[in-house]
N, C-alpha and C positions, 0 to 999 in steps of 0.2 A: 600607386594609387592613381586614378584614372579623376582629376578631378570635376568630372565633369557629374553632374547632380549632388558632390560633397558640400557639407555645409564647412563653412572656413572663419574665424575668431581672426582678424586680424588686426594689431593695434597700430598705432602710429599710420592711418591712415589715408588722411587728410592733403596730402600734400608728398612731394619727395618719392623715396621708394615706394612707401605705403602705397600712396595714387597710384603709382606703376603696376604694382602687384595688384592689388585692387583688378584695375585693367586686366592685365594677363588671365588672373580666374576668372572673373566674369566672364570672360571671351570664350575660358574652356569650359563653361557650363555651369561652375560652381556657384554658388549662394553663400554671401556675404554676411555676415557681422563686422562692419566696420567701427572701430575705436580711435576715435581722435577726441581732445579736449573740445576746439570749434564746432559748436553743432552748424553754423552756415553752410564752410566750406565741406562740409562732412556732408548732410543731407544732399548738398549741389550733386558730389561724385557718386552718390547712392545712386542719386534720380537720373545721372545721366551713362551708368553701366545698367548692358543687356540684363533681365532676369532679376530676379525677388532677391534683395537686398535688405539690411537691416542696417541706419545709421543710428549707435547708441553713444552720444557723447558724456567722453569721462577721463579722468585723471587717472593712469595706471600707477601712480605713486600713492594716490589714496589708497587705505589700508582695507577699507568695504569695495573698492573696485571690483576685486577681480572675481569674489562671488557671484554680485549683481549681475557683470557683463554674460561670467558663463550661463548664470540662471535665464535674463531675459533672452539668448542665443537658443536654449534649450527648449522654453516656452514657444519662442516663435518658429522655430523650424523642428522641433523634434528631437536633434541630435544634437549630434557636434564633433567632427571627422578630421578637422585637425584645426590646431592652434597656431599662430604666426604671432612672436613676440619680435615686433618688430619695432613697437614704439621706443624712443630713446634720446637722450639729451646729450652732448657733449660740454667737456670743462678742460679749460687751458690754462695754463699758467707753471712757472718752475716748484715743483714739488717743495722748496724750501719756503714757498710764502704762500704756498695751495689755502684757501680760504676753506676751512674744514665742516662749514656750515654749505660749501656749494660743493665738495665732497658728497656730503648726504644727503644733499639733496638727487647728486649724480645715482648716487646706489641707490636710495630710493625708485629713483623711475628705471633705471637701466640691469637691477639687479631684482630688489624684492619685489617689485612691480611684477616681470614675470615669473617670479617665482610665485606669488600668491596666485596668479592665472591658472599657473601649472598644477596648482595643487587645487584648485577650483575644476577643473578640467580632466583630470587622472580618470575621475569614476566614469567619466563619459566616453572615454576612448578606448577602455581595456577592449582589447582583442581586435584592433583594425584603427586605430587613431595613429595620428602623428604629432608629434609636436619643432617647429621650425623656428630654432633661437636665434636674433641675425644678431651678429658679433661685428666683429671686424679684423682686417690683419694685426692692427695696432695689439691685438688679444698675445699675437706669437712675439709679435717684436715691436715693441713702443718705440713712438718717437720723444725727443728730447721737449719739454714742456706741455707733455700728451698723453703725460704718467697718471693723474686722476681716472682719467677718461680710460687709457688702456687698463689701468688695474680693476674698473665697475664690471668691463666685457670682458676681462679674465676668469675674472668668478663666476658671471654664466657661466663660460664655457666647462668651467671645471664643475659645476652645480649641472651641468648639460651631464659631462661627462660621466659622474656620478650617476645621477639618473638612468642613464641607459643601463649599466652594468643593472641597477638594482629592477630597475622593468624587464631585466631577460623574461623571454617566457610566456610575457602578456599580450604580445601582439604590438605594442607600442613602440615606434620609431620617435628616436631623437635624432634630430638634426641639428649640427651649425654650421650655419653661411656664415663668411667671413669676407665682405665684400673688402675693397682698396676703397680710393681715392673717386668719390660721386659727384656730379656735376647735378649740386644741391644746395639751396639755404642753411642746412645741416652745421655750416664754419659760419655763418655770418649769425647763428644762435645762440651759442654754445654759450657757456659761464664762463666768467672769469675775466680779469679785467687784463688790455693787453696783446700780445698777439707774437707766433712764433714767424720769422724771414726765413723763409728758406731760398736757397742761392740756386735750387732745380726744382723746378715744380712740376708735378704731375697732371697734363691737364682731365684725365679721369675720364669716366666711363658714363652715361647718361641713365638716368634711374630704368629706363627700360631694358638696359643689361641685366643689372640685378634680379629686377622682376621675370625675366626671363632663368635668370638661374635659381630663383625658387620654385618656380613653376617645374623645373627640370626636378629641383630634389624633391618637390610633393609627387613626383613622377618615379621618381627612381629610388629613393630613398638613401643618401646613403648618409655617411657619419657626418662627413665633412666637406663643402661645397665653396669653390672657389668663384670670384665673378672669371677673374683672366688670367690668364697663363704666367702672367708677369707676376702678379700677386703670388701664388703659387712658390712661383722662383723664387721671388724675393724672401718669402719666410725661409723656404731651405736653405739659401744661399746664409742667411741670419743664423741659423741651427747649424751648420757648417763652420761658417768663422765667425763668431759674435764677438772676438776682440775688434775685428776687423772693421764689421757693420759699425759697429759701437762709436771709433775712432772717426768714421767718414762721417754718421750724423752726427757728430758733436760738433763736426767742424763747417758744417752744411746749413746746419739750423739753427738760428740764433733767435736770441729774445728781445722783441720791442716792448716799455712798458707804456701802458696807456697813460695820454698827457693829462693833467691834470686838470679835472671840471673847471670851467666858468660859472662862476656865483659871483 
């Protein structure tokens, strides 16, 4: 798909990869529906990308979001040529004291969020749409206290995966990007109280990589979209030896708990 006059839904706008991918379409032509909660920093990035843009601020966790969004997208541009589930929340913490109320809040925004988009969107794209779920590696192979978070982009992926089998036929491409390690506010967000150390840190790839490799699968389409080679590796190498992976981040990544408030 050649994005250049495609109309494009994408959430998590506002800032991070969003802002990046944002950039990238606009640049190839396409016309925006941007989705972020902030309406400021959201109208700012409207008004300052090329070309007819729509900033609609909203909570992709609320449960009337995803109708509204596709309907006012539809209303102001006509169509609607592909969908970019890009908004998402991260949650940290060891799985044995995971706070089960910032769980569902996790799956909330990172799972039914776009799942209700997807199913707001289906009738608009039969025979030439896409839809672009961004996951992450963590989805192939969790790290140790990043088990909330990996298992919400799991179930995309597998709610991704599903869907395609069942849209053979229709024209409709599903995709998942699975970026790594982003040089983003994304960790200084995230739920949960606390924080994992790790003893090698990755210093990661700047949101304009990633935006570049959605631009690439709204171009190329294919299943599965890596930011960089290293990501790549690293899941195989994970699917290959997982006693192995297993044993090295356990002893890599360790857990700090958050001190306790002053009152």
């Amino acid at each position: 798909m050649d994005p250049q006059h495609k109309v494009v839904l994408l959430t998590g706008a506002s800032a991070g990869i969003g802002a990046a991918t944002a950039r990238a379409f606009a640049e190839a032509g396409a016309r925006l529906a941007l989705v972020a909660r902030s309406p400021a920093p959201l109208e700012r990035l409207a008004a300052s990308l090329p070309g007819d843009h729509l900033a609609l601020p909203a909570d992709v966790s609320d449960p009337a979001a995803g109708r509204a969004l596709v309907a006012a997208t539809v209303a102001h541009f006509g169509r609607l040529d592909l969908l970019i589930n890009n908004a998402g929340v991260g949650l940290v913490g060891p799985v044995a004291t995971l706070n089960p109320a910032d769980l569902t809040h996790t799956l909330a925004v990172d799972v039914l969020g776009p799942l209700r988009l997807i199913q707001a969107a289906l009738p608009h794209l039969t025979g030439h749409g896409q839809i672009i779920n961004v996951s992450t590696v963590l989805a192939a192979q969790p790290l140790p206290y990043l088990g909330g978070y990996a298992a919400a982009k799991a179930a995309l992926e597998r709610l991704s995966e599903a869907l395609r089998m069942e849209l053979r036929g229709t024209g409709i491409v599903v995709t998942v990007v699975r970026p790594g390690t982003t040089r983003t506010a994304f960790t200084a967000n995230r739920l949960g109280a606390g924080r994992e150390r790790r003893r090698f840190t990755s210093r990661g790839v700047p949101p304009a990589a990633v935006a570049r490799t959605m631009l690439r699968a709204a171009r190329h389409k294919p299943r599965l979209a890596y930011v960089t080679l290293g990501d790549r590796l690293g899941v195989w190498f994970a699917g290959l030896l997982p006693g192995v992976v297993e044993h090295i981040l356990s002893r890599t990544i360790l857990w700090e708990d958050a001190p306790p408030s002053a009152h």
